[in-house]
TIFISE-56147 format. One record per residue (C-alpha): x, y, z. Coordinates in steps of 0.05 Angstrom, whole numbers, padded with zeros to 5 digits, always signed. Layout:
<atoms>
XYZ/...
</atoms>
This chain:
<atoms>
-00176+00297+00829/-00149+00278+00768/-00083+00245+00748/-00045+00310+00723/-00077+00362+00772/-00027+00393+00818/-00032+00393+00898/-00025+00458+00926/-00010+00463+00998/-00059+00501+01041/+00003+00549+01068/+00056+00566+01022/+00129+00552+01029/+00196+00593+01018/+00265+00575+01003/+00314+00614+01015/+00362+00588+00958/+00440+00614+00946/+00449+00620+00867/+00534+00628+00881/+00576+00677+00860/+00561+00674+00790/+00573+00609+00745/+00508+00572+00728/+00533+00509+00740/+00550+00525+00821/+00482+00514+00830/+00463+00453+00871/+00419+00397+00856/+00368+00422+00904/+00373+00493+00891/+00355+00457+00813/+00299+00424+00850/+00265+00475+00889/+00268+00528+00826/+00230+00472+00781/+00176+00471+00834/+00165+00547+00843/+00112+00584+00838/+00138+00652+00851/+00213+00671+00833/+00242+00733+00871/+00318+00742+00853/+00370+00789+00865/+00374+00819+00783/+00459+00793+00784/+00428+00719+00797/+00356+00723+00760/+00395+00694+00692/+00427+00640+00731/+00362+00620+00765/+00313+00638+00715/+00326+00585+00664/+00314+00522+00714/+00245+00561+00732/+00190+00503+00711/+00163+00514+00640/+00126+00444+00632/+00066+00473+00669/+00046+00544+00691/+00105+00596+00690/+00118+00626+00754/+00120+00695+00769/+00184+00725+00765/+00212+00785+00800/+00275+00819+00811/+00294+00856+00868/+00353+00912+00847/+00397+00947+00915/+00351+01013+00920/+00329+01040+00972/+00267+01008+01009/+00283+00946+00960/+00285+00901+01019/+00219+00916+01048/+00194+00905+00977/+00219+00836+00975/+00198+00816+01042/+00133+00833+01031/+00123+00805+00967/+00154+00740+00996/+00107+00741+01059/+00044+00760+01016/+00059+00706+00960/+00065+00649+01015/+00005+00669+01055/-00040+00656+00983/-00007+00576+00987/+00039+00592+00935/+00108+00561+00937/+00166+00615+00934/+00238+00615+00914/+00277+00680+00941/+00344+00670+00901/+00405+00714+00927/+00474+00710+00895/+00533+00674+00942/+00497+00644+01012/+00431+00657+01042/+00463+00644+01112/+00514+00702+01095/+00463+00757+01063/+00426+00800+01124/+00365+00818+01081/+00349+00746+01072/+00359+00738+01149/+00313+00788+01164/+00262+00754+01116/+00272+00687+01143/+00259+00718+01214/+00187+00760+01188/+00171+00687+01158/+00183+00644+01216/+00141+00695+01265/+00091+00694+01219/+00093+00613+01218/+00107+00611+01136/+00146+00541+01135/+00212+00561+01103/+00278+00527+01086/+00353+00547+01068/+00383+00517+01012/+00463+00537+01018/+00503+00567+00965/+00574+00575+00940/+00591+00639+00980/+00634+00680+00935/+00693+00694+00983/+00702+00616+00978/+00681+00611+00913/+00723+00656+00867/+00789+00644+00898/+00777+00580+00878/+00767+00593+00808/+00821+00649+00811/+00867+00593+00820/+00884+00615+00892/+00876+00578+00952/+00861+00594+01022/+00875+00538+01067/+00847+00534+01132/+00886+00584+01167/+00842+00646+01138/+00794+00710+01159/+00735+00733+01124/+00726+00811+01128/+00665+00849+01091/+00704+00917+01081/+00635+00948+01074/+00625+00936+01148/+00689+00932+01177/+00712+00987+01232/+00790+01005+01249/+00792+00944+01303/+00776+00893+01250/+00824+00917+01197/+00873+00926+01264/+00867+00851+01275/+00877+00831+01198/+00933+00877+01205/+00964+00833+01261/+00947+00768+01242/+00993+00723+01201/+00917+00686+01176/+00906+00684+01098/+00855+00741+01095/+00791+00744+01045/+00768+00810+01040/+00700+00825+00998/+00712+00895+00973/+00697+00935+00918/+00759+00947+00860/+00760+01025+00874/+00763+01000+00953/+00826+00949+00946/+00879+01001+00955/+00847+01032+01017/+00840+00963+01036/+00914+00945+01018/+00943+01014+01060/+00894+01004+01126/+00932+00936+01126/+00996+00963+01119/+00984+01013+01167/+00963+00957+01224/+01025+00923+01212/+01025+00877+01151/+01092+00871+01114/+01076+00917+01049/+01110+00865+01000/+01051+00805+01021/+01019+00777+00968/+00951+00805+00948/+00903+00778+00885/+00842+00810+00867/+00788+00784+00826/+00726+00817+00794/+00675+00782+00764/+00692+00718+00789/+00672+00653+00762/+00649+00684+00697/+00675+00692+00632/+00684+00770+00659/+00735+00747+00714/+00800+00780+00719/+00846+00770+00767/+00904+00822+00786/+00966+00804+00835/+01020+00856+00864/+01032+00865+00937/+01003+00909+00987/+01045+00966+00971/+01039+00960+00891/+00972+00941+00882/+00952+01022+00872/+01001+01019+00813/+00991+00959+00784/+00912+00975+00780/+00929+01031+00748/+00975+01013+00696/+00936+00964+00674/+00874+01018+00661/+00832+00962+00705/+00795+01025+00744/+00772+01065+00678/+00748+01011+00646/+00705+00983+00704/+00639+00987+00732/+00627+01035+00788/+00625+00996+00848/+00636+00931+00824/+00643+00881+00872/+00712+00846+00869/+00750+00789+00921/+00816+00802+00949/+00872+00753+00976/+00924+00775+01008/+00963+00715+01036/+01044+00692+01024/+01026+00641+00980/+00979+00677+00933/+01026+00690+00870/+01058+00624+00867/+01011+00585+00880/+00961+00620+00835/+01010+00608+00768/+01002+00534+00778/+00931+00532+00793/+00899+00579+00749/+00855+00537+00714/+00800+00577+00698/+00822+00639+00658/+00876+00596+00624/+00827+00559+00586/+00840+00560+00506/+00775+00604+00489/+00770+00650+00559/+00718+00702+00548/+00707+00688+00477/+00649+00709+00433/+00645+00666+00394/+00585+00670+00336/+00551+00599+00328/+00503+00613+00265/+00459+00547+00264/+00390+00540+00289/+00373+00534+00359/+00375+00452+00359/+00425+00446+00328/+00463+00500+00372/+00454+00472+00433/+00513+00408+00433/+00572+00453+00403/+00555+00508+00444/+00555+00471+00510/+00629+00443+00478/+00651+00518+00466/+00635+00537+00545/+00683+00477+00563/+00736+00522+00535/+00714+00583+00563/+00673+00622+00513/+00605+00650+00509/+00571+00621+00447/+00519+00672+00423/+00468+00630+00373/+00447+00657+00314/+00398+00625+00273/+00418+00635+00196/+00372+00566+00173/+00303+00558+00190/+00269+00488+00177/+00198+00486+00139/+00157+00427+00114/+00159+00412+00038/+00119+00447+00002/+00080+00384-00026/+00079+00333+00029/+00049+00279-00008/+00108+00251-00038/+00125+00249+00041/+00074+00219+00070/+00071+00161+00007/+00138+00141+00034/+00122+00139+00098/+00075+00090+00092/+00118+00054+00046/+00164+00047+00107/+00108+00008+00136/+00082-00037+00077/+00152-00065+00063/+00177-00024+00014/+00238-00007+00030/+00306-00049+00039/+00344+00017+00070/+00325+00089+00095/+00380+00137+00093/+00389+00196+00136/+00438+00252+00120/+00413+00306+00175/+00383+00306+00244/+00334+00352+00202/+00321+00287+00169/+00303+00245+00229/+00271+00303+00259/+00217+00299+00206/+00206+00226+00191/+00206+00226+00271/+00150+00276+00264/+00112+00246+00206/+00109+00182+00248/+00081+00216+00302/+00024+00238+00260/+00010+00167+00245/+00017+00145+00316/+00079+00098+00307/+00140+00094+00337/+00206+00061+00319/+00181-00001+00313/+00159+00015+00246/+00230+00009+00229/+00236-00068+00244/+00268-00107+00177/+00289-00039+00152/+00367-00020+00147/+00370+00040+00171/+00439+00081+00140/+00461+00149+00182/+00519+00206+00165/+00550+00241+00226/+00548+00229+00297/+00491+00273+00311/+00444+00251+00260/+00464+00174+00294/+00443+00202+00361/+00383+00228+00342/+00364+00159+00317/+00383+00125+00383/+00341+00180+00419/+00286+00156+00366/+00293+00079+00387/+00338+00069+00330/+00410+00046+00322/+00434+00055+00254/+00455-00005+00220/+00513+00031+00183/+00541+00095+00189/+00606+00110+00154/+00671+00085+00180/+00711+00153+00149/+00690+00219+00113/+00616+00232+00151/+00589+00249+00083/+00544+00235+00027/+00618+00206-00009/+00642+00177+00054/+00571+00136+00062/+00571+00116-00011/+00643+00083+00002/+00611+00035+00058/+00545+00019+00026/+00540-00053-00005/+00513-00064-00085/+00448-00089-00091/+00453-00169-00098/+00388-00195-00110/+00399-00259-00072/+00406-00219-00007/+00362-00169-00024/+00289-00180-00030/+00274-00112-00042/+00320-00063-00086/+00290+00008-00058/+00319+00066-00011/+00279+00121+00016/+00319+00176+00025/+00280+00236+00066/+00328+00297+00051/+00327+00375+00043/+00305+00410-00017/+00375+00439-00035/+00414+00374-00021/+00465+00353-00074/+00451+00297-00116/+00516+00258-00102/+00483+00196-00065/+00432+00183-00103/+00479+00176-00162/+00518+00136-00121/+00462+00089-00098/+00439+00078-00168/+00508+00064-00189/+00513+00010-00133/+00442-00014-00168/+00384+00008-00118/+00327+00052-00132/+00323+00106-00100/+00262+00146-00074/+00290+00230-00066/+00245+00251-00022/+00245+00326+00001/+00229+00320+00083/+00238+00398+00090/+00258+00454+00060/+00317+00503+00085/+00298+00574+00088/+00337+00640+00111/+00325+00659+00175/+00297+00726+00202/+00360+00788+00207/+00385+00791+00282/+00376+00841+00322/+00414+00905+00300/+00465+00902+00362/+00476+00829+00338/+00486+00852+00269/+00524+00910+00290/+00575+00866+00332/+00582+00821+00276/+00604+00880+00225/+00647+00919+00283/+00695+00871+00312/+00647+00853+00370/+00655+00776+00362/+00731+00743+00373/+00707+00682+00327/+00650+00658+00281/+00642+00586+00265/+00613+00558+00195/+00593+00496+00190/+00568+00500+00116/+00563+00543+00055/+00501+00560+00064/+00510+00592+00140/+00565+00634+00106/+00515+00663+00056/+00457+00665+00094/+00492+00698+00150/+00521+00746+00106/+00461+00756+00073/+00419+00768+00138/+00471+00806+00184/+00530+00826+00142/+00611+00810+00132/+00649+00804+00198/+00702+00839+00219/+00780+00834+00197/+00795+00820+00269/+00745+00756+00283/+00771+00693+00268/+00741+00655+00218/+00727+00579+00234/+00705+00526+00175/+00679+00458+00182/+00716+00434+00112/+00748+00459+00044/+00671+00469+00013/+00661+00515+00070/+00731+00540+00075/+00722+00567-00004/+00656+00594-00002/+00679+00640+00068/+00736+00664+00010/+00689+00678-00042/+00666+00725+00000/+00721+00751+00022/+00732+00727+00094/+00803+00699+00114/+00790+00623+00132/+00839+00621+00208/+00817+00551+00232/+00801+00492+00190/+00773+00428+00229/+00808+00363+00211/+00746+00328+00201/+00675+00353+00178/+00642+00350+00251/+00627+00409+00291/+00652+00379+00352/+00717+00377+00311/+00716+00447+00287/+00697+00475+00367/+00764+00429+00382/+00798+00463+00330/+00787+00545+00348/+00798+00519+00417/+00876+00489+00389/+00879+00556+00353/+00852+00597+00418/+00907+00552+00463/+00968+00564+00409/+00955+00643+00410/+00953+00652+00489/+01019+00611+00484/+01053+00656+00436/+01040+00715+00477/+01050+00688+00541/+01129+00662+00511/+01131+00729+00479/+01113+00775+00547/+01055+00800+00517/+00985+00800+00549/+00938+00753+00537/+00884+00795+00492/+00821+00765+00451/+00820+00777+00374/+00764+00835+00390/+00806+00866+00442/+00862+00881+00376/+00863+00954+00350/+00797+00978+00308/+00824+00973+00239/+00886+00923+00249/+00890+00875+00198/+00905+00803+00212/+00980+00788+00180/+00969+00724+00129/+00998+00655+00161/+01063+00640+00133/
</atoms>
């Protein structure tokens, strides 16, 4: 057998794996484990995103199916379960919440285990623990779990009679039936009662009233009409619920809750600042506006590669994590590594394009100590003195519409300088036309721009947004192109970093949820304003 070949068992396996109520990162570390190793992926479609994504993609892709709530759906599953096992393949059967608490997966744990498949259960955060939690209200130990599904007169009779915390998993049409079969077994009608729909998603929303207002309250805040038939939705009804819950609300209170917020870079770049924008509570939506080609010419590239090798070079200067990218890749080519860099100063601008090197095997020898740019480098970077200096040259790998401020600069200080173009920028493909129509129509509470060119190209490619989205600019040079065409600049970060600029929308995002919550008014998102309504100028 060789090295890299794969054992395959002569029986298959099955896990029975709980994907949570929702929130990717409520999956455990051996739910992570188990769906990196599968070979077959059958998920309940409300989990088969959450799952999906930590399905292994170094090898073979598994097979993946979802299993919807129709009629004879179960059956389907469990055969397609039993049948993939019995060929020795490995199978993950993903439900949302617990395994332990879902019946169909009981019945399929029973077919496998008289049919001697090996199995195991990998637990999950059941959702009548897991979105009080993020609802900010707790349940304490004291506390009764009822499936109002299932539940018959003597079960509600008991809740009705018990002084217990109850946990009811309902639908939102079913909460005030729910609320008056309590009331009607004997609970007080002013207890507390939260309910929460989409919980631990950027969807949730969380209602509280009592028992005997909850009717009203759904109703005058239009949550019925505007929700899904059927959707499933937690309720709490406990004394402690509503006081407790305006201290501890700590998940829809973050700065950017249930933001759309329009990250036009290209997918690498993307990835950092929109993990920093979930902190906060949005949903980043990438949209590539730059793609990244080789030069045209790449002789003038590969020349100074080598030259990195032969000694002829004092410094190399990166301005990009495109930059690295491809001297990383030309070097690859060659078959070297970062040793190739030893006796070379190697100069970086920004904390990304430093952490790229490090990644590389290389820690910059000077990156600038204020302003990460082109100026900002040139204020840090020493003259050429030829006693310290045995060689007088910088390679500087760059794109092909970079501005020619440091290599004036370094010629000023008395280097050489070797301009090379490492890659070219290029517009990206349109997006698709909802993408494009979201952009135009109000669809997207912010858009971030971290350069000029992402504010032409991605009005170039998908069109102007909307009056209502807020505009966010990584500095002034990006602030006055947005104006020149025509977009109202809201957020302006206080440095040029992207992690700075996702800091600032979120300071912008936290100011405006606490002007209407001193005010009395709702807490809306920019989209949710009136089609048309203008934003009034900052005073």
């Amino acid at each position: 057998m060789s090295p890299t070949a794969t054992h395959k068992p002569a029986a298959g396996h099955v896990t029975f794996l709980g994907a949570g109520p929702g929130d990717p990162g409520l999956l455990t570390l051996r739910a992570v484990e188990a769906l990196s190793e599968a070979d077959v992926l059958v998920a309940d479609p409300r989990v088969l995103d959450v799952v999906r994504r930590h399905a292994r993609a170094a090898t073979e892709a598994p097979e993946i199916t979802a299993i919807d709530g129709a009629l004879g759906a179960a059956s389907h599953a469990s055969k397609l379960v039993m049948a993939s096992a019995s060929n020795g393949k490995r199978v993950v059967r993903a439900v949302a919440g617990d395994p332990g608490l879902d019946g169909g997966a009981a019945e399929e744990m029973l077919a496998c285990a008289q049919a001697g498949i090996p199995f195991e259960v990998v637990p999950g955060v059941a959702a009548a623990v897991g979105v009080p939690a993020y609802a900010g209200v707790p349940i304490g130990s004291d506390v009764r779990f009822i499936d109002a599904a299932s539940a018959d007169t003597r079960c509600w009779s008991e809740a009705g009679s018990s002084d217990s915390t109850l946990v009811v998993s309902t639908t939102l049409e079913g909460v005030a039936g729910n609320a008056a079969e309590l009331i009607a077994a004997g609970r007080k009608p002013d207890t507390t009662l939260s309910v929460t729909v989409a919980g631990t998603t950027t969807r949730q929303r969380t209602w509280t009233a009592t028992l005997s207002t909850i009717a009203a309250e759904l109703k005058a805040t239009k949550a019925l009409p505007s929700a899904e038939p059927g959707q499933s939705a937690i309720a709490v009804v406990g004394e402690r619920t509503a006081a407790e819950r305006g201290q501890l609300s700590w998940f829809e209170t973050k700065p950017l809750f249930g933001w759309r917020v329009l990250v036009p870079r290209t997918k690498e770049q993307a990835a950092s600042l929109s993990e920093q924008l979930r902190s906060y509570g949005a949903v980043p939506h990438e949209v590539p506006t730059i793609a990244v080609e080789p030069p045209r010419t790449p002789q003038q590239m590969e020349r100074a590669v080598k030259g990195l090798v032969t000694g002829r070079y004092e410094w190399i200067a990166f301005t990009s994590v495109n930059a690295v990218k491809a001297v990383r890749e030309k070097f690859e080519e060659y078959g070297l590594d970062a040793r190739a860099f030893a006796g070379i100063k190697v100069a970086a601008v920004g904390e990304q394009t430093a952490k790229a090197l490090v990644e590389f095997g290389v820690k910059p020898d000077l990156v600038p100590s204020g302003e990460q740019s082109a100026a900002g480098l040139l204020e840090d970077w020493p003259p050429y003195d030829p006693v310290f200096d045995p060689i007088d040259r910088v390679f500087l790998p760059r794109a092909d519409i970079a501005t020619e401020t440091l290599v004036a600069g370094l010629i000023e200080l008395g280097w050489e300088v070797d301009d090379v173009t490492a890659y070219r920028t290029v517009r990206a493909s349109p997006p698709p036309a909802e993408t494009r129509e979201a952009i135009k129509g109000g669809g997207f509470d912010a858009v971030l721009f971290t350069s000029s060119s992402t504010v032409r190209n991605l009005v170039g490619i998908a069109g102007k947004p909307h009056n209502v989205t807020v505009i966010a600019c990584i500095g002034p040079a990006t602030a006055k192109t947005a104006e020149e065409h025509g977009l109202r600049v809201d957020v302006m970060a206080p440095e040029p970093s992207v992690h700075a600029l996702a800091e600032a929308l979120a300071d912008f995002g936290r100011a405006r949820r606490a002007a209407a919550v001193e005010a009395g008014d709702p807490v809306t998102r920019p989209s949710e304003r009136r089609p048309g309504s203008r934003r009034r100028a900052r005073g």
